[in-house]
N, C-alpha and C positions, 0 to 999 in steps of 0.2 A: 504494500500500500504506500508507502513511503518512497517509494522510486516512480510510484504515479504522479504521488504530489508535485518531486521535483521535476519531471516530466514536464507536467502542468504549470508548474513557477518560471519552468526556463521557454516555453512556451509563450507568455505572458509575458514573459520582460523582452521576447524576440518582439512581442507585436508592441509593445510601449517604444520601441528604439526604433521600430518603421516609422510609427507615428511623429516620433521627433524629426526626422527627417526634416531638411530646410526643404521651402519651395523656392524655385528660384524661377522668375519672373521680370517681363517689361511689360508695362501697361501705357497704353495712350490712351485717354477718353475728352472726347470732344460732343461739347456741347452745345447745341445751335436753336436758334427762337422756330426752325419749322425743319421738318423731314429731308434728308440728304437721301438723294435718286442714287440707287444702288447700282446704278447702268453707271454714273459717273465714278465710283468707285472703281468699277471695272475697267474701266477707260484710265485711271489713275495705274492702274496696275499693268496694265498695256502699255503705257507709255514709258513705263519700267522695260520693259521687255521681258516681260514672266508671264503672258499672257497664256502659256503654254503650260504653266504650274498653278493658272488661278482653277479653284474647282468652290462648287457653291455647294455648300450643304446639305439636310435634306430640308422641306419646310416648316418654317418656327412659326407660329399665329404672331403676327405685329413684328417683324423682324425680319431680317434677312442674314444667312452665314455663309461668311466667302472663307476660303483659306486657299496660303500662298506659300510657295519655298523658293527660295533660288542656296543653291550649291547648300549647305549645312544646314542652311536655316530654315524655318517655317514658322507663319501664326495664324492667326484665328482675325477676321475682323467680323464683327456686330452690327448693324445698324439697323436702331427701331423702324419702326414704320409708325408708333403713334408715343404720343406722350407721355415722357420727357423725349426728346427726340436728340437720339444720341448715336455715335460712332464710338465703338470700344475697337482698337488692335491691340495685338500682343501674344508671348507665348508663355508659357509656364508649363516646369515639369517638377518634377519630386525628384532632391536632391540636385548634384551638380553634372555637367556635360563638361566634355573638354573646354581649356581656353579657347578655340577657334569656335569653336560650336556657337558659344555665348556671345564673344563679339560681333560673328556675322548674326544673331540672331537681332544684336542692338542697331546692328547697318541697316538691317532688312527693317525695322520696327523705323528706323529712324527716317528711311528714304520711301518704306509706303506713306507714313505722316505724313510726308511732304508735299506728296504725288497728289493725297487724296485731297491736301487743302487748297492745290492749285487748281484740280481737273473741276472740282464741285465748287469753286470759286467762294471758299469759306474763310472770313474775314475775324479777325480774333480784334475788337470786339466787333459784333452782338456773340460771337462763339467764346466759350471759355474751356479750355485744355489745361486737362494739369493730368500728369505722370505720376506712374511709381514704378521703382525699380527695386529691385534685389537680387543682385548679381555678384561675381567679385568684378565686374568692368563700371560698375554703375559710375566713376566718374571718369569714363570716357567717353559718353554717353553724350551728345547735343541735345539737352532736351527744349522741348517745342517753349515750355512753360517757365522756361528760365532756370 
């Protein structure tokens, strides 16, 4: 009975140290007074030249999900369809990826931001963007939000 327990203890402290596990993550969220046309995101991303790596998700009620990779990297972008009417990018996984992994992943986050505020013609203000990061590159990082 006693080689159960410990069984069970060493068990239990295996699933407590997954748990602890860091997330490591780039987030963009942009915020705008009306709906961003998810055809111009895509154009944003085209104009990348990744047009060949954008794939849309399946369908979400009030929302649209794109995702993107070029060479290492890949994220997710969001964009409601009703109120608050918002644009999320970014990626996030459980624990750490190589240095290279996570740089281009902050390239990739950094150059669709950019793409998508020029192609949807989105003006900061009436839009407000603010970031979060958790990486070990986080300050090499250009963020949009200063």
């Amino acid at each position: 009975m006693a080689r159960g327990a410990f069984i069970s203890l060493i068990l239990g402290l295996s699933w407590a140290l997954v748990a602890c596990d860091k997330v490591t993550y780039g987030d963009v969220l942009i915020e705008t007074p009306t709906a961003v046309d998810p055809v111009c995101i895509e154009r944003a991303v085209q104009d990348l030249g990744l047009a060949d790596s954008l794939r849309r998700a399946p369908e979400r009620p009030g929302a649209v999900e794109l995702q993107v990779r070029r060479d290492l990297a890949s994220l997710s972008i969001l964009a409601t369809e009703t109120p608050p009417y918002t644009v999320r990018m970014g990626f996030a996984w459980l624990g750490k990826q190589a240095h290279d992994v996570e740089r281009a992943s902050l390239r990739l986050l950094q150059d669709v931001h950019a793409a998508v505020m020029s192609a949807c013609d989105i003006e900061q203000p009436p839009a407000k963007i603010s970031t979060k990061c958790e990486t070990r590159h986080c300050d090499e990082w250009v963020r949009p939000d200063g």
